[in-house]
C-alpha positions as CSV (number, residue, x, y, z in Angstrom):
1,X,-11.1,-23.1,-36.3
2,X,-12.3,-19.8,-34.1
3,X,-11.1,-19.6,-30.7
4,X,-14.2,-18.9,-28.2
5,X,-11.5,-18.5,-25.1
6,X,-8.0,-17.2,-25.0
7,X,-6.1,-17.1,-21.9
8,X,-3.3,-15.4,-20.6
9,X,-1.3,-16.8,-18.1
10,X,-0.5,-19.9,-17.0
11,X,-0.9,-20.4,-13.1
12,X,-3.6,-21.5,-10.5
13,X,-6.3,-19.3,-11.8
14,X,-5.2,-19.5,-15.9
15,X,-5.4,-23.5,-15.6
16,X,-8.8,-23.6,-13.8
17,X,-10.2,-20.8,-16.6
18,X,-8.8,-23.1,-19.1
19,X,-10.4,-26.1,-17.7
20,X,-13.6,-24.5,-17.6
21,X,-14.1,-23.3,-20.7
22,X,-12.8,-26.5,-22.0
23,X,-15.9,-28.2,-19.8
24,X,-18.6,-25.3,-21.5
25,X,-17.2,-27.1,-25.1
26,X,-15.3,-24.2,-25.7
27,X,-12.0,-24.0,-28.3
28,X,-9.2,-22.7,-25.6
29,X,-5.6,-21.2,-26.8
30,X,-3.9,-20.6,-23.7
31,X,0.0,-18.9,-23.1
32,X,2.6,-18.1,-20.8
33,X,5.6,-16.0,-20.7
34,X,7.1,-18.9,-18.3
35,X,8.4,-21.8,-19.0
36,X,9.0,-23.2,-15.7
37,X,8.9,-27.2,-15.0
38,X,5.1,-26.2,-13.2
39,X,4.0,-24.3,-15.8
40,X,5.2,-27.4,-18.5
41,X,3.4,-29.6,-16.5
42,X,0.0,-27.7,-16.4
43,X,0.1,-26.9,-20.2
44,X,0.9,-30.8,-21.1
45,X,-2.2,-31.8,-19.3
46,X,-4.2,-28.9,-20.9
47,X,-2.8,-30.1,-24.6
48,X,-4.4,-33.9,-23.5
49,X,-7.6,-31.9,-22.9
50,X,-7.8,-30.1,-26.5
51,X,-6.6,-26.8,-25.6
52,X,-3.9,-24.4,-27.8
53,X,-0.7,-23.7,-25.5
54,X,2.2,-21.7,-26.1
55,X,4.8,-21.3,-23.8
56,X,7.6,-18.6,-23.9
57,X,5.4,-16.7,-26.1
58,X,1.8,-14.7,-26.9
59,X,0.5,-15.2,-30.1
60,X,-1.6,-11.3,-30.0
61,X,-3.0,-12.4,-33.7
62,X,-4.5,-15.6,-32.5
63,X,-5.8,-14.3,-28.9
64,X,-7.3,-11.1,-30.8
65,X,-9.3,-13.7,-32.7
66,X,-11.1,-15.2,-29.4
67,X,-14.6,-13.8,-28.2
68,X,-13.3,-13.7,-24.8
69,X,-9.8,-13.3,-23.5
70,X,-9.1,-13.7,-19.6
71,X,-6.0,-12.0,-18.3
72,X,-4.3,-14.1,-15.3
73,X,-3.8,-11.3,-11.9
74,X,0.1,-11.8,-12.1
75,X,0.4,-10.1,-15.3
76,X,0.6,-6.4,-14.9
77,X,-1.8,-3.6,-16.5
78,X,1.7,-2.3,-18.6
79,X,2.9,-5.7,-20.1
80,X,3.7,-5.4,-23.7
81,X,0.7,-8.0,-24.5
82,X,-2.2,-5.8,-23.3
83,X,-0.7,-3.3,-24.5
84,X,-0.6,-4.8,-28.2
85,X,-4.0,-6.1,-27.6
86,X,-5.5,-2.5,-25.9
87,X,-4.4,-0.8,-29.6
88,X,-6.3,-3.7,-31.0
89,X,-9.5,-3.1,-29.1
90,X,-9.1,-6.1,-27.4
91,X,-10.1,-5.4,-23.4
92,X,-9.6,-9.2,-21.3
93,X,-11.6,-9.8,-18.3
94,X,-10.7,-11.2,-15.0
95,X,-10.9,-15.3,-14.2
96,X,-13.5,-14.3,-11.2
97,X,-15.4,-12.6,-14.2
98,X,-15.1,-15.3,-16.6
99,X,-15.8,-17.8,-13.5
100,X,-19.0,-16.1,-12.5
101,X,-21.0,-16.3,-15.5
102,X,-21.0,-19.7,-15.0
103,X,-22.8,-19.2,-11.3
104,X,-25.8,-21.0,-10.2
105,X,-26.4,-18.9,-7.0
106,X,-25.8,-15.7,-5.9
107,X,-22.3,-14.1,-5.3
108,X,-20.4,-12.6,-2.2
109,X,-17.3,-10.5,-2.9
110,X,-14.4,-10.0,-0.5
111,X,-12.2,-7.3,-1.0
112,X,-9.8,-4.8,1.2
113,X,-6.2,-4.0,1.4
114,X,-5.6,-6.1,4.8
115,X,-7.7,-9.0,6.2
116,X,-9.7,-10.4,2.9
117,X,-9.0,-14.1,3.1
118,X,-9.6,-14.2,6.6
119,X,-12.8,-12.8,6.2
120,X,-14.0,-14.7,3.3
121,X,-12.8,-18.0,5.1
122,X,-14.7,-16.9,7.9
123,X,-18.1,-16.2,6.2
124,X,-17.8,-19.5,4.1
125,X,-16.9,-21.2,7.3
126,X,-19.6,-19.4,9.4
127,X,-22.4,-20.2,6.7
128,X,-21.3,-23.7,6.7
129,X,-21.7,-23.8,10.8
130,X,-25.6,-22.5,9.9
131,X,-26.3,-25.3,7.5
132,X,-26.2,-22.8,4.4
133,X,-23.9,-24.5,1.5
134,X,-21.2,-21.6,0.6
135,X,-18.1,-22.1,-1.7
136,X,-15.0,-20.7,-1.2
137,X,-12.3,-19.6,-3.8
138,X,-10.9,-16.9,-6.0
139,X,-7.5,-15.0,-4.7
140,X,-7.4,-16.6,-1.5
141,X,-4.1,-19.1,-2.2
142,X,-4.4,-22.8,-3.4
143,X,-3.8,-24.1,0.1
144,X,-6.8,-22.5,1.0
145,X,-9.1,-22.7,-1.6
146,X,-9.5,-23.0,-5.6
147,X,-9.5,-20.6,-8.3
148,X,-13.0,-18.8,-8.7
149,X,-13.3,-20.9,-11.7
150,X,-13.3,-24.3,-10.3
151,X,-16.3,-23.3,-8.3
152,X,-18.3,-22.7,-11.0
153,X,-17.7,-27.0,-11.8
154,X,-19.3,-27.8,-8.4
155,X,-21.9,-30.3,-9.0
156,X,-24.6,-29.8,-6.9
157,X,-23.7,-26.1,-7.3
158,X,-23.2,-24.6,-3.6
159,X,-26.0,-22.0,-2.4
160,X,-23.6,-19.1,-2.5
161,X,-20.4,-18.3,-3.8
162,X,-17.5,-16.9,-1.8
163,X,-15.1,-15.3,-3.6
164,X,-12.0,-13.2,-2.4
165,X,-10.9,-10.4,-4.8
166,X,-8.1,-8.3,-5.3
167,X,-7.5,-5.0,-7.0
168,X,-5.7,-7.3,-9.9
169,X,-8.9,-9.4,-10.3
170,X,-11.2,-6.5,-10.2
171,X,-9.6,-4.5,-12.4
172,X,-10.9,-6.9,-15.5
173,X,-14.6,-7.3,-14.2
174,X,-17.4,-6.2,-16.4
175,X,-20.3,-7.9,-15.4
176,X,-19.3,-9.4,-12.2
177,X,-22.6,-8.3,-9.7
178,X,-21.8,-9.5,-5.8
179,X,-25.0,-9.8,-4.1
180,X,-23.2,-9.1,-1.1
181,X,-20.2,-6.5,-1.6
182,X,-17.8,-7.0,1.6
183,X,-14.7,-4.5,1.9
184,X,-12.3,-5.3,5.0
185,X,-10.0,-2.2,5.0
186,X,-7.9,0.4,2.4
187,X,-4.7,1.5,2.8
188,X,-1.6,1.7,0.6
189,X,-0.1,-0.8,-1.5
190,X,1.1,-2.3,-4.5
191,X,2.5,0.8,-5.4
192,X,5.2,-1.0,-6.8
193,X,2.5,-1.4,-9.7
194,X,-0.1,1.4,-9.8
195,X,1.2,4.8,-10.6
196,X,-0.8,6.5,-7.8
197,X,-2.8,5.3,-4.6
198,X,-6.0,6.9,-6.5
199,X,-5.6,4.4,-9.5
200,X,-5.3,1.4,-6.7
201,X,-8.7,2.8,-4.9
202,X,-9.8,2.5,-8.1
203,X,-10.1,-1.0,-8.6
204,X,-11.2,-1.5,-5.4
205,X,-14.0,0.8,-6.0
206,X,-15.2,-1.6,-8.8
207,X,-16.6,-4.1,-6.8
208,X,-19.4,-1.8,-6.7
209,X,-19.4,-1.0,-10.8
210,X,-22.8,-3.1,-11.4
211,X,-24.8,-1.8,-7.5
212,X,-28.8,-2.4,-8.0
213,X,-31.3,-1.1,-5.3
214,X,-30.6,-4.5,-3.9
215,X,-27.3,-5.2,-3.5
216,X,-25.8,-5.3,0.3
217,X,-22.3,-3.4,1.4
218,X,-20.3,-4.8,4.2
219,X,-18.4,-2.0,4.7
220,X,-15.5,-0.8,7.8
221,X,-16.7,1.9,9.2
222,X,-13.6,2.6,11.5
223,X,-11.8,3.1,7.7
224,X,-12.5,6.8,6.1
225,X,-11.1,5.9,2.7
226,X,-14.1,2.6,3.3
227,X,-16.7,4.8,4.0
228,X,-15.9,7.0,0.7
229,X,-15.4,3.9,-1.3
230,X,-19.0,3.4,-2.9
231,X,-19.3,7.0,-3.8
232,X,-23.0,7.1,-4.7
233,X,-23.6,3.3,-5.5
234,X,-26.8,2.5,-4.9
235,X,-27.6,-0.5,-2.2
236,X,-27.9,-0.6,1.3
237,X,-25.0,0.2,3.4
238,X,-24.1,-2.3,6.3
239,X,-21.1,-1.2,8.3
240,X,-19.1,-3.1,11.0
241,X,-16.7,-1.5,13.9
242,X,-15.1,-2.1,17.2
243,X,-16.9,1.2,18.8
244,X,-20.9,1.4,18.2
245,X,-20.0,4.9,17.8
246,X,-18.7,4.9,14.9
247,X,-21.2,3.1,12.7
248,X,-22.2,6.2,10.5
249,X,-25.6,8.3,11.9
250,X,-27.3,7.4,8.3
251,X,-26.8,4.0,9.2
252,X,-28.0,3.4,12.5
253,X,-30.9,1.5,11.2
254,X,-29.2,-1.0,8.6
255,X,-28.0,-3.5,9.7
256,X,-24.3,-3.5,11.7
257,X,-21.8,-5.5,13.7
258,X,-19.9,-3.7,16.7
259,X,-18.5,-5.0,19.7
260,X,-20.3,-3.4,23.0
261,X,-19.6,-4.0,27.0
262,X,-17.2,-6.6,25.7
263,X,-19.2,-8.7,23.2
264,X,-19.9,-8.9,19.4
265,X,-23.2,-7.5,18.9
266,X,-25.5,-7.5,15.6
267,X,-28.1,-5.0,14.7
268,X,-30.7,-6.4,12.7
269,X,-34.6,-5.9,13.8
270,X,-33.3,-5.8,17.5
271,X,-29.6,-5.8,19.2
272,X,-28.2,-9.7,19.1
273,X,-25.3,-10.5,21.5
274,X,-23.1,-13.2,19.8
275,X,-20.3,-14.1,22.0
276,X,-17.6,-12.3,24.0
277,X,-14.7,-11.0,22.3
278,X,-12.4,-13.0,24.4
279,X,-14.0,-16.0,23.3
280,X,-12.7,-15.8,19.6
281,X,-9.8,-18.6,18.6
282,X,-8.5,-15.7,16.6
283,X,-5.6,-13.3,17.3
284,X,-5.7,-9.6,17.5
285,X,-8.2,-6.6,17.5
286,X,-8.1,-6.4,13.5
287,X,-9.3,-10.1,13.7
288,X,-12.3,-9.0,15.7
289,X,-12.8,-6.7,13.1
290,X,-12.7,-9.4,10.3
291,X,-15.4,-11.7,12.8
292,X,-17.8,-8.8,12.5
293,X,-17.7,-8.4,8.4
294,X,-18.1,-12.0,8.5
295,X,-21.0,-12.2,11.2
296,X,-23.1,-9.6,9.5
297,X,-22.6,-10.8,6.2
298,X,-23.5,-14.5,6.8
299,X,-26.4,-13.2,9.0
300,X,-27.4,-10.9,5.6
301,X,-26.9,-14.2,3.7
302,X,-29.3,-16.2,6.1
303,X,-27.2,-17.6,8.8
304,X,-29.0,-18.4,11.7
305,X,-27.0,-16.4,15.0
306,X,-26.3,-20.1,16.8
307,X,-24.7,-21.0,13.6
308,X,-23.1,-17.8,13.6
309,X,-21.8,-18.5,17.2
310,X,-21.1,-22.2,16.3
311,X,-19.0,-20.6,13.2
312,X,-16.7,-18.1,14.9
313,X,-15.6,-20.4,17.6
314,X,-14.8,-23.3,16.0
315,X,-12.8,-21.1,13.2
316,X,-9.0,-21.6,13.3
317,X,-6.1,-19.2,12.3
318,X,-5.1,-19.6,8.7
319,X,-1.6,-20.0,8.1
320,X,0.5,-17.1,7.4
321,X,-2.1,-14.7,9.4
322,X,-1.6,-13.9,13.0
323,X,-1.1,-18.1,13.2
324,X,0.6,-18.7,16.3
325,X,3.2,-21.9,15.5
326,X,5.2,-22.4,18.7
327,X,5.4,-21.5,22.8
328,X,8.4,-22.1,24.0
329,X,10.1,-21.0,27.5
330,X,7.0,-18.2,28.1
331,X,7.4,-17.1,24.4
332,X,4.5,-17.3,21.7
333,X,6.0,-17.0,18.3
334,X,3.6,-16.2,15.8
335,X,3.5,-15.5,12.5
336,X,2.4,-13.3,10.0
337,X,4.1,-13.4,7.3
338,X,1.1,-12.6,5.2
339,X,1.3,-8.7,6.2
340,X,3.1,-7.7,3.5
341,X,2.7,-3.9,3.8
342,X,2.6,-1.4,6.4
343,X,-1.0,-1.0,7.4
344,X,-1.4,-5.0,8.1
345,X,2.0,-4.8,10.3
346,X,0.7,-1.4,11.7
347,X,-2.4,-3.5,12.6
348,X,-0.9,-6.3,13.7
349,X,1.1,-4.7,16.4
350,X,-1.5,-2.4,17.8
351,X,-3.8,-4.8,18.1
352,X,-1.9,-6.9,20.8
353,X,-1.5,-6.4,24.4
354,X,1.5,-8.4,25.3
355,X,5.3,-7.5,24.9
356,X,6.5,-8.0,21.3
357,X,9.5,-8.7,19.6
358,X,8.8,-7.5,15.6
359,X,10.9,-9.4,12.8
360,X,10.2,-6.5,10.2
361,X,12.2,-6.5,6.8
362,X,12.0,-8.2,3.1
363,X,11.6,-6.8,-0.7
364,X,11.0,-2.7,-0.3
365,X,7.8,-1.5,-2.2
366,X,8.4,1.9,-1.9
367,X,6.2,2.6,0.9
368,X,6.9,5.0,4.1
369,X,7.3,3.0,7.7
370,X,7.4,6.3,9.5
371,X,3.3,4.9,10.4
372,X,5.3,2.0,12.6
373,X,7.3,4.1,14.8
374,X,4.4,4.7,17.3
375,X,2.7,1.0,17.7
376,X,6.7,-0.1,18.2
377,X,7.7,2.4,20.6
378,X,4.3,1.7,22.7
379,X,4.5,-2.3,22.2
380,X,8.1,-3.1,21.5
381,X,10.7,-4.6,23.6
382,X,12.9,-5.2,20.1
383,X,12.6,-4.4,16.6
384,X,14.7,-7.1,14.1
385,X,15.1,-5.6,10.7
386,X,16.2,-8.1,8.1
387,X,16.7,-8.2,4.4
388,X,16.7,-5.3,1.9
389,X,14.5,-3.3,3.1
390,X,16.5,-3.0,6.5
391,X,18.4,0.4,6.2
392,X,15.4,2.1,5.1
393,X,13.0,1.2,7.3
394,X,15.9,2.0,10.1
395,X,16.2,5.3,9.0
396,X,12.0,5.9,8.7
397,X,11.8,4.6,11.9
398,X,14.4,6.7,13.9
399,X,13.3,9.9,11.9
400,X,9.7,9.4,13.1
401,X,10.8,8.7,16.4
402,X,11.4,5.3,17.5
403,X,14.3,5.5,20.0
404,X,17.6,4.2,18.0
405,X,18.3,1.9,21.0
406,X,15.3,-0.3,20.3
407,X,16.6,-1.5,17.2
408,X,18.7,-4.0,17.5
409,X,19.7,-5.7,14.2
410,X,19.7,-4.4,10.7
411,X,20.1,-5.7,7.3
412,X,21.3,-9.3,8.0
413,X,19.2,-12.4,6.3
414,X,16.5,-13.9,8.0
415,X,17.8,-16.9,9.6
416,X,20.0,-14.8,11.6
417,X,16.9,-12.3,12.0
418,X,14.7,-15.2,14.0
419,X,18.0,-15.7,15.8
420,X,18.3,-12.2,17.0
421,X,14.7,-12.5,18.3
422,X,15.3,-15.5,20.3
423,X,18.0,-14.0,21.5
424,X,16.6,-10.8,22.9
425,X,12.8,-12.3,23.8
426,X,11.9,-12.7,27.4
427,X,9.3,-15.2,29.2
428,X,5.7,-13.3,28.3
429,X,6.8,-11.7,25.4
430,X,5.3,-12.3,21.5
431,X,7.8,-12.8,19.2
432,X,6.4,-11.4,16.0
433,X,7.2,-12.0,12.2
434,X,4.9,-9.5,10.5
435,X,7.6,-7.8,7.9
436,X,5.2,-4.9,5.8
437,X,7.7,-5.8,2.7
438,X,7.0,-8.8,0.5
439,X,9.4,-11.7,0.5
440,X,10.9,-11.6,-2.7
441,X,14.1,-10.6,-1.9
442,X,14.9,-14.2,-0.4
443,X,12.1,-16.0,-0.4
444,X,9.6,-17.5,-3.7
445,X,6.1,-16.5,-1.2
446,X,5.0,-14.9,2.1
447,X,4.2,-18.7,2.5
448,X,7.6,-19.5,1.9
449,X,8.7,-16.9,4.6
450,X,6.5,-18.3,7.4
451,X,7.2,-22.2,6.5
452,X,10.7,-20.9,7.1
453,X,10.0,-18.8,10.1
454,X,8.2,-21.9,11.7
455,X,10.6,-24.5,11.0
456,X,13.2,-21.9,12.6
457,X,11.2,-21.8,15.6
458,X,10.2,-25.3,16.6
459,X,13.9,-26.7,15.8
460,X,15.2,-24.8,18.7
461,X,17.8,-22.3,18.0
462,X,18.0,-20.7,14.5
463,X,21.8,-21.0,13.0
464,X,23.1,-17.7,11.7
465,X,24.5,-16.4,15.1
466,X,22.9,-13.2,17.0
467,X,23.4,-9.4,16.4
């Protein structure tokens, strides 16, 4: 019998395609490299449902065979399998792709470097606040949401469709069309994976790959590489910043989002005040910046500006992101373990005004932390540098400047890393765990990271000793 879906990959988003296309009455051969005890468990309960798995193993023969084949983000654009299936004319598409054919509303799509599943949280979370039904899902983590697939089993089907993307998702799109295009920030990353910063753009850039005359951009305009994003994509161009100034002179009669005389303003028909910066639950300037992509999106999507209000105040810190976890002796700890490259950390730290203490350190991805040295010599009472990254990022540092002296540990593991920042933090300060590396080196997650940066901080003094 013909397969009409093969998938590749086996985690959160490969399960929920699979269940999907297993709900449209679809024949479903699924596999996965892994053969982990999770990855066992999701394929027996896809084999009860009447899907094909293989584990340790792609059959290319039998996934050729499929009329569609949907490519999970973890598996990289080189892996042997596309390759094999590229010389077979085989090209898979995305699970947000596959997902949104299934749709019964129309679509907003989150994207950026830095500050995504904030934002998409927040619109979702806003629209909800204005009585306006919005599901929330694709790359934004299980604890936060499903898989993009799952939404398309709502029943009744939500008004409008959230859905974070990355650069992994979009890469596989086709027909995927966002009625509302939102894009948060660029900078570099995941160069551990993409040959150049040009190829990562890239994907980013198509988000806009199917624009209309109607489509709506949400775009940074405090962010040159956002601004030059769309190219010539047709649609109408909505920017947000923190200075009025900067929304683009072609622009100033689209709508906008800026912050002016201390409040967050939109520009629609006439000027609306929402509320006062100062008034948002969230943390940080780049936060501020992630409230107006959300206000101006929801208020593009029909969001009334009391639910708007309603929305942004009542919004809590997701974990992982700026969450603050503990304040203890004058100290906040907070952590953002989520920053997992240089521009969120370099955001991070400039957008605070207190004192910080920075736990920086992790996996090294090969980018430069020369960017750092300024926001840390202006902001930082002590920078901890943990992991295997540590002796790297030292030297970056001190070559672009940062005095040697403020340095204080480098290259032990992290417990002894949360310990060092207790140890030098002082009643006012913000102890900050916002590493710009990923957490592989010790850790299975970012999430994994913070859970063990929290539990460090609320049982009192980490073990490990100080440096």
């Amino acid at each position: 019998m013909s397969i009409g879906v093969a998938i590749l990959g086996l985690g959160a988003s490969g399960d929920a395609a699979a269940r999907l296309a297993l709900e449209k009455g679809e024949m479903v051969y699924v596999s996965d490299l892994q053969t982990d005890p999770g990855t066992v468990g999701r394929a027996r309960d896809l084999r009860a449902l009447g899907a094909g798995v293989d584990l340790g193993t792609h059959d290319v023969a039998r996934i050729a065979s499929a009329g569609v084949v949907v490519v999970s983000p973890g598996i990289p654009p080189h892996a042997p399998v596309l390759r094999q299936l590229d010389a077979l004319g085989v090209h898979p598409v995305s699970e947000p792709e596959f997902a949104a054919r299934y749709y019964q509303g129309p679509l907003i799509g989150v994207t950026g470097t830095n500050g995504k599943t904030t934002t998409a949280a927040l619109i979702a979370h806003v629209m909800e606040a204005s009585g306006i039904s919005a599901a929330l899902g694709g790359n934004v983590g299980t604890e936060l949401a499903p898989a993009a697939s799952a939404l398309a089993l709502l029943d009744p089907p939500p008004e409008w469709y959230v859905l974070e993307l990355s650069s992994f998702q979009l890469a596989g799109i086709r027909d995927l069309t966002p009625a509302i295009g939102v894009v948060t920030s660029l900078a570099p990353d995941h160069l551990d994976r993409y040959d150049t910063l040009e190829d990562y753009y890239g994907d980013k850039a198509r988000l806009f790959q199917n624009a209309s005359p109607g489509s709506f951009w949400v775009l940074n305009a405090e962010v040159e590489a956002v601004r030059r994003l769309p190219g010539d994509a047709p649609g109408v161009r909505c920017w947000f910043a923190l200075d009025e100034d900067r929304i683009p002179g072609e622009g100033r009669r689209a709508p906008a989002a800026f912050i002016r005389d201390g409040s967050l303003v939109l520009r629609g028909v006439r000027d609306e005040p929402i509320l006062r910066e100062d008034q948002l639950p969230i943390l940080g300037r780049h936060n501020t910046l992630n409230a107006l992509a959300a206000a101006l999106t929801a208020r593009l999507a029909g969001a009334s500006l009391g639910g708007i209000r309603q929305g942004l105040q009542s919004f809590r810190p997701l974990p992982h992101r700026m969450e603050p976890v503990a304040e203890e002796d004058g100290v906040l700890w907070v952590n953002d373990s989520k920053a997992t490259n240089v521009e969120a950390t370099r955001g991070a730290l400039e957008s605070l005004r207190r004192t910080v203490v920075v736990i920086l350190g992790g996996k090294d991805k090969g980018e430069d932390y020369a960017s750092l040295a300024p926001a840390l010599g202006a902001r930082a009472r002590a920078v901890v540098l943990y992991g295997a990254a540590a002796r790297r990022m030292a030297e970056n540092l001190v070559d672009a400047g940062l005095d040697p002296e403020r340095i204080v540990s480098i290259g032990g593991g992290f417990d002894q890393a949360v310990a060092s920042a207790r140890h030098h933090a002082h009643p006012g300060d913000l102890v900050l765990l916002s590493p710009a590396c990923s957490s592989f080196d010790a850790f299975s997650d970012y999430r994994a990271r913070g859970e063990r940066f929290a539990e460090l901080v609320r049982g009192g003094r980490p073990v490990g000793g100080v440096s």
